[in-house]
N, C-alpha and C positions, 0 to 999 in steps of 0.2 A: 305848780304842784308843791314847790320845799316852800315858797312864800308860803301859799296858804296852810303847809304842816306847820310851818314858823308860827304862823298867828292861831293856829288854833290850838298850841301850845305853850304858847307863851304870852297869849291874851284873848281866851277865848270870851271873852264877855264882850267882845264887839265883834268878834269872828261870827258867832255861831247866830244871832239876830242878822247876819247880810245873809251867811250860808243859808239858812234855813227861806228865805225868799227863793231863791232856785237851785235846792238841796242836788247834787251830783253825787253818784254811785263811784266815778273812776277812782279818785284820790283814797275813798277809807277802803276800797278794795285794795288799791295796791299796800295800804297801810297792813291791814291783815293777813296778806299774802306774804310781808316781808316777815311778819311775825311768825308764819307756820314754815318758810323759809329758814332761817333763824335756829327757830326750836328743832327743826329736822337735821341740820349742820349739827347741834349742840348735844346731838345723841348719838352720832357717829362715834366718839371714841368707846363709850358703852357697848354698841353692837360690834366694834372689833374685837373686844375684848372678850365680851360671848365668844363668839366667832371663832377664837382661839382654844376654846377650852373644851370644845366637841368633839367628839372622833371626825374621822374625815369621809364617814361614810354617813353620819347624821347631819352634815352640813349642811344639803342643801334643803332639807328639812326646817331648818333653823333658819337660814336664808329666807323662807317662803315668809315665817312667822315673823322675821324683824322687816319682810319688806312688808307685809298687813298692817304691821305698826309703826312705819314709814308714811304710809297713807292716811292710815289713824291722823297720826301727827298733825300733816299736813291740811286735811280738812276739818280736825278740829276746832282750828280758833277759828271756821267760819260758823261751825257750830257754837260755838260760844256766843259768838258776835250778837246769831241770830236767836241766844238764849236770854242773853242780858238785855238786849231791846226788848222782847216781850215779858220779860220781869220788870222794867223801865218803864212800861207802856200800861202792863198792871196796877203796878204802884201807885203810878201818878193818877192813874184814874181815880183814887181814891178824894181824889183831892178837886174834882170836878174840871181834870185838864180837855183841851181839846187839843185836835192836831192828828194829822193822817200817822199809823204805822211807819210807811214808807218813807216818808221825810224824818222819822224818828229815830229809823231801822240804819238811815244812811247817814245822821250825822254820827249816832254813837259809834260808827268807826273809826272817824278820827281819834278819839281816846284810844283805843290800841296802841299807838305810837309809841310809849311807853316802854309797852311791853318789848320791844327789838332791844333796845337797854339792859332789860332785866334777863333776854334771853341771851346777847351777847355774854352777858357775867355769867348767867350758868353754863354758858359751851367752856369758860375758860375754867371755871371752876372743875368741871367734870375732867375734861381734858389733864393738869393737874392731880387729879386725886386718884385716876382710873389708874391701874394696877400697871405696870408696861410687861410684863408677864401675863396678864389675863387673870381672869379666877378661875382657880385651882379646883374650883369643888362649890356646890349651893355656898356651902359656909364662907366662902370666901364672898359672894355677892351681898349676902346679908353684911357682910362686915363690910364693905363699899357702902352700902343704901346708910349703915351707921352713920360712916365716917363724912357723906355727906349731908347728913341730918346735923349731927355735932360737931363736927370739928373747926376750925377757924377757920378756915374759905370756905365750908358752907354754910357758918352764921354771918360772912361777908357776903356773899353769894341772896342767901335769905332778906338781908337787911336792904339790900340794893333792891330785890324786889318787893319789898313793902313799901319803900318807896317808890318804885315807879306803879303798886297800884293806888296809893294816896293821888299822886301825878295824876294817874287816870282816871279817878273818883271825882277830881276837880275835873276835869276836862268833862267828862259826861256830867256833873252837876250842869253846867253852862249849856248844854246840849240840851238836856232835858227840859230845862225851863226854856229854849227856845225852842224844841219843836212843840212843842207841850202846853204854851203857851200857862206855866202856873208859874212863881214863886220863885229866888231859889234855895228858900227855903225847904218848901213846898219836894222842889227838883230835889235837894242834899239828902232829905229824909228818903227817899225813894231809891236813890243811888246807894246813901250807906246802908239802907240793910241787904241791898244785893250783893255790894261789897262785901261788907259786914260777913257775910253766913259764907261768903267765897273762901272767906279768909281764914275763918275757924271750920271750913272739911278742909283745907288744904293744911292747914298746921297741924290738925288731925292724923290723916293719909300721914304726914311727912314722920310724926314721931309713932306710929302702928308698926315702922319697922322694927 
């Protein structure tokens, strides 16, 4: 399993042409699982923080809605996973690819890997920034969502993940043109504008606070 994260990040252009002859599900599931692993660690110091600033009789009220978006969390980036293969799969047809979904579906997990990086930095970033008092009042979360949008660990915070999803953009390029059997050219074009459009709603979302 870490060999072949090893090679399918740090030389996917001979990794993903061997994988793609007997594509396996286990290895990008555990990859994506660590990442919704990860990201749900990295919002605990936020949900204590609420947590603290409700009366004690609305609590477990609050409780119910951070554990929804605990779940949320968690089975989102299978959500994704299974969003960005069929935008992957769309694209490249353009280009007259062949190659089953399925084999398509299960290399582009290995490119998540990445993201455990990018989500490590944001749990210490938040952790860091989050009030150790709680907030005080609404206004006080809007000035948290600020001061994680602006301020200097979370344009450190930000910058670390633009790069790991450049990282991942490369790694599903190489995916793409092996299950896909086009270009990778062909593959870059089809990954960055998935990328691409990921990355300006998320800079969007980030500065709407």
């Amino acid at each position: 399993m870490l060999s072949a994260l090893r090679a399918a990040l740090t030389d996917p252009a001979s990794f993903f042409p061997r994988e793609a002859e007997e594509p396996s599900l286990r290895g990008p599931v555990v990859v994506v699982a660590a990442v919704a692993l990860v990201g749900l660690a990295s919002s605990i110091p936020v949900f204590s923080a609420i947590l603290g600033t409700v009366p004690s009789e609305a609590q477990p009220f609050v409780f119910v809605g951070l554990a929804v978006g605990a779940v949320t969390g968690l089975v989102g980036p299978f959500v994704v996973w299974l969003v960005y293969a069929l935008l992957f799969y769309g694209l490249s047809a353009l280009f007259n690819a062949s190659g089953e979904f399925r084999d398509l579906f299960t290399l582009v997990g290995w490119g998540f890997a990445p993201r455990v990086v990018a989500s490590l930095v944001s749990a210490v970033v938040l952790f860091l920034l989050v009030p150790e008092s709680g907030f005080s009042d609404p206004t006080g979360a809007q000035q948290f969502a600020r001061d994680v949008a602006t301020s200097t660990l979370g344009l450190v915070g930000r910058g670390v993940g633009l790069l790991m999803t450049l990282w991942s953009a490369w790694v599903w390029t190489h995916a793409v043109a092996a299950a896909r059997d086009v270009s990778k050219r062909e593959a870059a074009i089809s990954v960055g504008i998935v990328v691409g459009v990921g990355f300006l709603l998320g800079l969007a979302s980030t500065y709407a606070v």
